[in-house]
N, C-alpha and C positions, 0 to 999 in steps of 0.2 A: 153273702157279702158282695158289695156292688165291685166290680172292675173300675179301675180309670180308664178315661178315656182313651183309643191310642195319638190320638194327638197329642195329650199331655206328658205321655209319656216317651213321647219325641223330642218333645221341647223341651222337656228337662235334663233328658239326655246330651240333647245338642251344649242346654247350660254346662253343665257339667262337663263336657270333652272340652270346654270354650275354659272353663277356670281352671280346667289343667294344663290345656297350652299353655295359658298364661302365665302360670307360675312356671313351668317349664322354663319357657326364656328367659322370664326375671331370672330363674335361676344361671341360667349361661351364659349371661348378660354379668351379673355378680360378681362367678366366678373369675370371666375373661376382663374383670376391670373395664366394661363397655360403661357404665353408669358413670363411671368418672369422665373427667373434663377431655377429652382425645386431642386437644389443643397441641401440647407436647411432643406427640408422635406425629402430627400433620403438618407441622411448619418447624421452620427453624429462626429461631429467634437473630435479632440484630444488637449486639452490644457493643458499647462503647469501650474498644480496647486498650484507652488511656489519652492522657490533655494532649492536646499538642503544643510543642514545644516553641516558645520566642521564634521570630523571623528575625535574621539579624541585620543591623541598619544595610542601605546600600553602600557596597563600595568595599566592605569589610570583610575581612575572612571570617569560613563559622567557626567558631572555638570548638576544639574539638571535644566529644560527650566525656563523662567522667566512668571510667571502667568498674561502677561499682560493684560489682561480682567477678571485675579481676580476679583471677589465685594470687598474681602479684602483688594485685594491693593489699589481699589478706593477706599474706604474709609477711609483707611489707607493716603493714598497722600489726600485725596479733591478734587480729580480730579469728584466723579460726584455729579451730583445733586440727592438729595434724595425727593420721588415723596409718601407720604405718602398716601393712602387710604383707606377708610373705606366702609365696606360691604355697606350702601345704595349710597355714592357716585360710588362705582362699577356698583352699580345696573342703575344709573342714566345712565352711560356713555354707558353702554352695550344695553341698549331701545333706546338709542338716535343715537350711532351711528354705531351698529354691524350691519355690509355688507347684512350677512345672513337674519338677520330679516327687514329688508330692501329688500331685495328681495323678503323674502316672503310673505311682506304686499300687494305687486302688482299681488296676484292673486285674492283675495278678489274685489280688483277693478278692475279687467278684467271680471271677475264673474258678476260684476253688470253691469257692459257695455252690457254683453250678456242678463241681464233681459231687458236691454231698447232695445236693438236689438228683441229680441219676441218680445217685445207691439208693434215694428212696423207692424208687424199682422194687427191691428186693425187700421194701417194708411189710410187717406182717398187717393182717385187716382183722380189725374186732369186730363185730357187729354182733348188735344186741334189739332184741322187740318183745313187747308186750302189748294187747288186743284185746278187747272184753269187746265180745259181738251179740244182740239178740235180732235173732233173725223169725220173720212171719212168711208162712209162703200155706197156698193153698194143698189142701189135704185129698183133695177128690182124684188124686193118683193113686191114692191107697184106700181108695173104695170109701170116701169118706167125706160127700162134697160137701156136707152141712158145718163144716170142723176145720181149723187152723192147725198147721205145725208148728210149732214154738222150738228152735231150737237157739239154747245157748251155749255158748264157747269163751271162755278163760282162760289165757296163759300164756308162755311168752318162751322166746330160744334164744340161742345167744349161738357162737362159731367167732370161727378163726380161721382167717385164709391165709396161707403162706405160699408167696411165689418161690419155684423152686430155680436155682442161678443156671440150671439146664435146659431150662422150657416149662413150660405148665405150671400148674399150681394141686398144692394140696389143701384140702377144706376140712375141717372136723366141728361138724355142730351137734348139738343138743337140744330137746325142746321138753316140754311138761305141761298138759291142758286139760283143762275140764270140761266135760262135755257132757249134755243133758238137752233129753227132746221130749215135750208136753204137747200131748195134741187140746185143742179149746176150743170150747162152744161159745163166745163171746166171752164173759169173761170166767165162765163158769172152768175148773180142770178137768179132763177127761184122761184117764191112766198114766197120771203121773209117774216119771220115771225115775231110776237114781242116777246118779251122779257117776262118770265115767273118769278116769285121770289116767290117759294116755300117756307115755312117754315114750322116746327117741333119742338114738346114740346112733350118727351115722357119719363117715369119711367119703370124700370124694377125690380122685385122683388122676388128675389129667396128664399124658406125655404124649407132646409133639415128636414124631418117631422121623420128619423130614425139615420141612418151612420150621422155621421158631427152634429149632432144636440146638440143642449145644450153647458155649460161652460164646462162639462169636455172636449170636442172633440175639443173645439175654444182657452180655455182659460187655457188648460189642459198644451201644452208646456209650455207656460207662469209662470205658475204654478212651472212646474219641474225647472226653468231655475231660481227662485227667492230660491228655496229650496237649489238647486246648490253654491249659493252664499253664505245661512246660514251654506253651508257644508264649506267651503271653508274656511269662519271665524270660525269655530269649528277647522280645521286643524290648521289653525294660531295658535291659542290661545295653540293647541298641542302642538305645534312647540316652542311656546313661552315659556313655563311651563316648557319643555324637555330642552329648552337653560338656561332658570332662571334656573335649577338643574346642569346640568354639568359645568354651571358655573362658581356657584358661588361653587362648587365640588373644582374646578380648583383654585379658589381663595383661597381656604381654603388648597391647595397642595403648594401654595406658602407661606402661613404661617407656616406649614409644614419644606420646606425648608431651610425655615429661623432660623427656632429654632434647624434644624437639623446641618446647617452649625454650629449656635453658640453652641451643642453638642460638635459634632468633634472637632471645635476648643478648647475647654476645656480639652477634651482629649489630644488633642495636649500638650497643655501646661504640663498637669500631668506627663505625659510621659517625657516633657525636663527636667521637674523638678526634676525626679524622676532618669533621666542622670545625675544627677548634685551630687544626693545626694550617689548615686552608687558610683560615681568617690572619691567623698571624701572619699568613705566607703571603697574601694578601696585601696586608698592609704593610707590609716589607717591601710590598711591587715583586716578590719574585714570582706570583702568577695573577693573571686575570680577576679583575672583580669578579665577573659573570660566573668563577667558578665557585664561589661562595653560594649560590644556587644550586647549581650541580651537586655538589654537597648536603644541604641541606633536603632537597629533593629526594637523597639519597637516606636520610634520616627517616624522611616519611614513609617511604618505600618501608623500610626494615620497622619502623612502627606499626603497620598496617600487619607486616609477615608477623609481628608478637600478637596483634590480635588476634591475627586469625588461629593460629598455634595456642591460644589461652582458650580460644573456645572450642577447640577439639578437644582440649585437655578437660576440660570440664563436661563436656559431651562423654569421652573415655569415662569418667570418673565415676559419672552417673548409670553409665552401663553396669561397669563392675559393682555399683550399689547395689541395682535391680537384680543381678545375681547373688550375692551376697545375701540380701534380704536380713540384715541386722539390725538388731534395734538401736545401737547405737550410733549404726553411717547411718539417718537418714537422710531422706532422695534428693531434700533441696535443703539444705542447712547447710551453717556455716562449719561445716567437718570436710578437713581434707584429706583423701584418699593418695596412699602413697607406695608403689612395690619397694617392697626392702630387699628380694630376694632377684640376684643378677643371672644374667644371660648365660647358658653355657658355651664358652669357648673353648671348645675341645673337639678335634677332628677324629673322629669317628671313623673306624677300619668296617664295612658291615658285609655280612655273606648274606647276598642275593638271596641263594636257593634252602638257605637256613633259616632267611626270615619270610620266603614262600611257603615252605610249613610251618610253620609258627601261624602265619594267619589262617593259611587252610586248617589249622587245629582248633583257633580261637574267633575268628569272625561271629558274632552273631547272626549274621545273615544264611549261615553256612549252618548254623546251631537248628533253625527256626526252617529250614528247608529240612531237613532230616526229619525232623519231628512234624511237616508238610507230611512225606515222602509214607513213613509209621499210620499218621491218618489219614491217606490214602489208601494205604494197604486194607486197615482196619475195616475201613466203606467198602471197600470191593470186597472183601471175605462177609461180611455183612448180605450186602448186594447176592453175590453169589447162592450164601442161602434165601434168601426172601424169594430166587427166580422158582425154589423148587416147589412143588405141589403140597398140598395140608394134609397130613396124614396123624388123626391125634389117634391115643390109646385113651380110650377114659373107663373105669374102672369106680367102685361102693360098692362099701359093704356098709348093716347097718343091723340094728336088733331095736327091740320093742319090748316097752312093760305096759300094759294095765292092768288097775284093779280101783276098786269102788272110793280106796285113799291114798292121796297125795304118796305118802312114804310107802303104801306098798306098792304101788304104781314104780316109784325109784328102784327099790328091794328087786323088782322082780325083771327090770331090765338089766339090774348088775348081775344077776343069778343066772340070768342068760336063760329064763322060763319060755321063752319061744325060740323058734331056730332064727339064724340070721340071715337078714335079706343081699343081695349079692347079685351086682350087674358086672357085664364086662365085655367093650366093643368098641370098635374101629370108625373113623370121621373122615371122609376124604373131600377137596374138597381142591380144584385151581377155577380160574379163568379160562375163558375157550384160546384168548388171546393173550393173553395177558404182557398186555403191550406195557403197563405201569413199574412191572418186576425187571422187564427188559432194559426197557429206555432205562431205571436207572443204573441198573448194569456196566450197560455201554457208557453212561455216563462216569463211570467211578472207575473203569479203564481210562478213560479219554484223561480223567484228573490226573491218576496216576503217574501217566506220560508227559500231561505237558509237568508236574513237578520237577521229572527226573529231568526233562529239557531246559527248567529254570534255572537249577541245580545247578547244572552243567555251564550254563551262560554265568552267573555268579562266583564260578570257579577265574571264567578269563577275567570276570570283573574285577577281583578281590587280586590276582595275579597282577594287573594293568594297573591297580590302584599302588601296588607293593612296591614293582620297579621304576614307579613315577616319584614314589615319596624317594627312595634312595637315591635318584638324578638329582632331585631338589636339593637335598642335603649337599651332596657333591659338588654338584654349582652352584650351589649357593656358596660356602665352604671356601671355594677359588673365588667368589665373588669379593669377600668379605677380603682378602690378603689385596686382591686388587685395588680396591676401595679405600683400604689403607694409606696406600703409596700415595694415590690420586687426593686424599687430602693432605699428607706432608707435601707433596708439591704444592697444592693452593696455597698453603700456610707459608712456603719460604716466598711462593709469586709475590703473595701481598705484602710481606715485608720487602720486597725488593722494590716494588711499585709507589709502597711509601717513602722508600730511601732516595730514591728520583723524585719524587714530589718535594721532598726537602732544601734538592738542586733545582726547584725548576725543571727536570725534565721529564715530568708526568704532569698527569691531571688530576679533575676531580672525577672525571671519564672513567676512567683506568682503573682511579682507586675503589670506585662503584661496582666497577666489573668483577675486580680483585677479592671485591667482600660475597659478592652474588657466588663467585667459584670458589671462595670457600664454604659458603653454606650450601650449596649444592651437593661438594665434598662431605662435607660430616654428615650430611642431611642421607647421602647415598649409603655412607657406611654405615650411619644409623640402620636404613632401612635394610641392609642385609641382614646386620648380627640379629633385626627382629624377624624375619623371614627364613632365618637359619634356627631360630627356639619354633617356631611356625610350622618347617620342616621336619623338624623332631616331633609335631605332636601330630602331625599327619599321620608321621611313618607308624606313630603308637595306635592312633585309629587305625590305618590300614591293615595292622598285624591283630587286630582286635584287644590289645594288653594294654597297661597302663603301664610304658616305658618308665625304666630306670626308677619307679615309685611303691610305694606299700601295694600291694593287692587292694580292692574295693568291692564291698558287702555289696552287690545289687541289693537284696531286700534284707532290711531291717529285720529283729526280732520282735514274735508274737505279740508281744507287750509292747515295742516301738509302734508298729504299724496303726494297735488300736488305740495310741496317741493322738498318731498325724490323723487317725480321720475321726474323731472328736473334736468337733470348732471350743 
């Protein structure tokens, strides 16, 4: 038969490596959406973000825009629905349907997936084979060069390895084969043979008597890989306590807002009222035209302050949506969000050093360093064996049947017809250096140390964090009685201020100033009594608990979990 060429068989080579590049990159091209238009990711488009509005004639003031996503105006018109809430139904809505913590209950359960992944360590190994071989080899070793050996072989073994949880493994197989050898003269038979059926019944058994030996070497990742997982739920539960605080922070910014809208608005009002009584006063002559300005002035001032306080309140409103995550607030519709449930005002007696253990018992940070500190330990008893030298015991026994058929072939290795074969001997076995066992050694001391050193720093943290939340409370606490006073005085100033304007002997000056230092006033006391619930939910972070409330499930049940992670 003639050869190709080898040029040809160059060049079609080359064809060939050249159509599997090719489709290669088609292929990774496909995948990474390179075939499509890359327009999108390369520039950023220019839109037109709305008309613009009338210029208005010269000479004329602009009218001012119409507040159409006021809250005032919707509620004013009816136009939205009002969506009342109270802090444990926030709480409800926030465990049940917030994105984040939803996300980060699925690492706890990847966590545990990796403990059952180690135990498969200690899974047992089937293994099974079957072979039908005919083998040719020249015969002139056995005084017979004109002549082939024909040998053939049939049959197949199976076993079963099992790692033992101390070191090593034990192996138990079996096998069964037929076996026959024909010598040939082309294709003539020469002393045809009979048929041979082997079989075999043997254990093998191996112990690591130093390296590898024992639960910490076997059962040691195992170990680290279940601690991994009580780290993971300690993060959660972090995670969770840190969302329960900014929260319910948030929640309490929006009752904030709401009382500060209905501030300004109040303002408002004093201020038109206060136009009104100018004007008369005015036109009475018992003050100045020019303070008919002043006045009004004073109007827009406080209109501007209710703007700006309606769109915090709807900013607020929109936060506590996105936590919340319900189907019935949603993000941008006409539903208005409302706390129903108030401030506590109650002065709190607290012992310092009673609620320093409390958080040194419950911190998560404190949880999740312990359980650092455990797999550290683990690594380094781990470490500690892997530094020592390889000393295996390995040990089989085993017996043997044949005969001319399959079942007495079986028969005669159960019968124990021949004696059993039987090894037993010793593996040793390090590095001259063995700079790899060391280093990690030293390295799973060095972890251990700085843990215990983190440990330790997290203790003044969690301390520093403890007696800051109970000064806050405290001063806040004295803030809030002061803040008090400081608005009953505003409130008698401006009525005093308006009762001389009534004689002529104030202004529209005064009365501006008089309205500005009462809303400053309530605006102050406002922001205590939210600064003092703010304080409280600190103090409940710091101490790691959920102050004054039900206890909370960090993870869901079995059947919750494989809910939330079903889209």
């Amino acid at each position: 038969m003639k050869r190709p060429p080898a040029a040809a068989v160059a060049t079609g080579s080359l064809m060939a490596l050249s159509i599997l590049t090719g489709c290669a990159a088609s292929w990774v091209q496909e995948q990474a959406g390179l075939s499509t238009d890359l327009r999108p990711e390369r520039s950023i488009p220019v839109v037109e973000l709305g008309d613009p509005a009338p210029t208005p004639p010269s000479g004329k003031p602009a009218a001012l825009p119409p507040p159409g996503t006021s809250v005032r105006t919707m509620l004013a018109d009816g136009q939205a629905r009002v969506v009342r809430v109270g802090l444990d139904a926030f709480r409800v809505a926030l465990l049940e349907n917030n994105l984040r913590l939803k996300v980060a209950r699925v690492s706890p359960a990847i966590a545990s997936t990796r403990v059952t992944s180690e135990f498969g360590r200690l899974d047992a190994t089937l293994r099974a084979a079957a072979v039908s071989v005919r083998d040719l080899e020249d015969a002139s070793d056995n005084n017979r060069p004109t002549e082939a050996l024909e040998s053939r072989y049939t049959g197949g073994e199976a076993g079963v390895a099992v790692p033992l949880a101390t070191g090593g493994s034990l192996e138990v197989g079996a096998n069964l084969y037929s076996y026959e050898t024909v010598y040939l003269d082309g294709d003539r038979l020469i002393d045809p043979s009979g048929k041979a059926y082997p079989s075999k019944l043997d254990a093998k058994l191996t112990i690591p008597l130093l390296q590898g030996a024992g639960y910490d070497a076997n059962l040691g990742p195992i170990a680290v890989a279940a601690i991994d997982e009580r780290i993971s739920v300690a993060d959660l539960r972090n995670m969770l306590i840190r969302l329960m605080s900014s929260s319910e922070q948030i929640y309490w910014q929006l009752a904030r807002a709401w009382r500060t809208l209905e501030i300004q608005s109040k303002m408002l009002d004093l201020a038109a009222t206060s136009v009104a009584d100018i004007e008369a006063l005015a036109t009475g002559g018992v003050v100045p035209e020019f303070e008919r300005d002043r006045a009004r002035f004073t109007v827009t001032q406080r209109r501007a302050a209710v703007l700006r306080a309606d769109l915090e309140l709807r900013r607020a409103m929109r936060s506590v949506k996105v936590l919340m995550n319900r189907a019935d607030v949603p993000l941008d519709a006409d539903v208005i969000v409302r706390p129903d449930s108030k401030p506590t005002m109650q002065r709190l007696i607290l012992d310092r050093a009673r609620l320093a253990e409390v958080a040194l018992e419950n911190r998560s940070e404190l949880l999740r360093a312990d359980f650092e500190l455990r797999r550290d330990e683990m690594r380094l008893r781990m470490a500690q064996r892997a530094i020592l030298p390889k000393l295996d015991l390995h040990g089989s026994i085993g017996t043997l049947g044949i005969e001319s058929k399959a079942g007495g072939s079986i028969s005669s290795l159960l019968d124990g017809e021949f004696p059993p074969a039987w090894s037993v001997g010793l593996s040793f076995e390090i590095p001259i250096l063995n700079r790899k066992a060391r280093g990690e050694l030293e390295a799973a001391r060095l972890a251990r140390s700085r843990t215990e050193t983190r440990t330790r720093a997290i203790e003044l943290q969690i301390l520093q964090e403890v007696y800051d939340a109970v000064d806050r409370i405290e001063t806040t606490w004295a803030e809030i009685a002061t803040y008090r006073n400081g608005e009953q005085d505003a409130s008698r100033n401006l009525e005093g201020v308006r009762e001389l304007l009534r004689i002529g002997l104030s202004s529209a000056m005064e009365v501006s100033l008089a309205i500005g230092d009462l809303s400053d006033a309530e605006l102050a006391l406002l922001d205590s009594k939210i600064r003092y619930q703010v304080a409280l939910i600190q103090l409940a972070e710091a101490t790691g608990t959920a102050l004054g409330r039900q206890a909370i499930e960090v993870l869901p049940s079995q059947a919750e979990q494989k809910d939330d992670l079903v889209p």
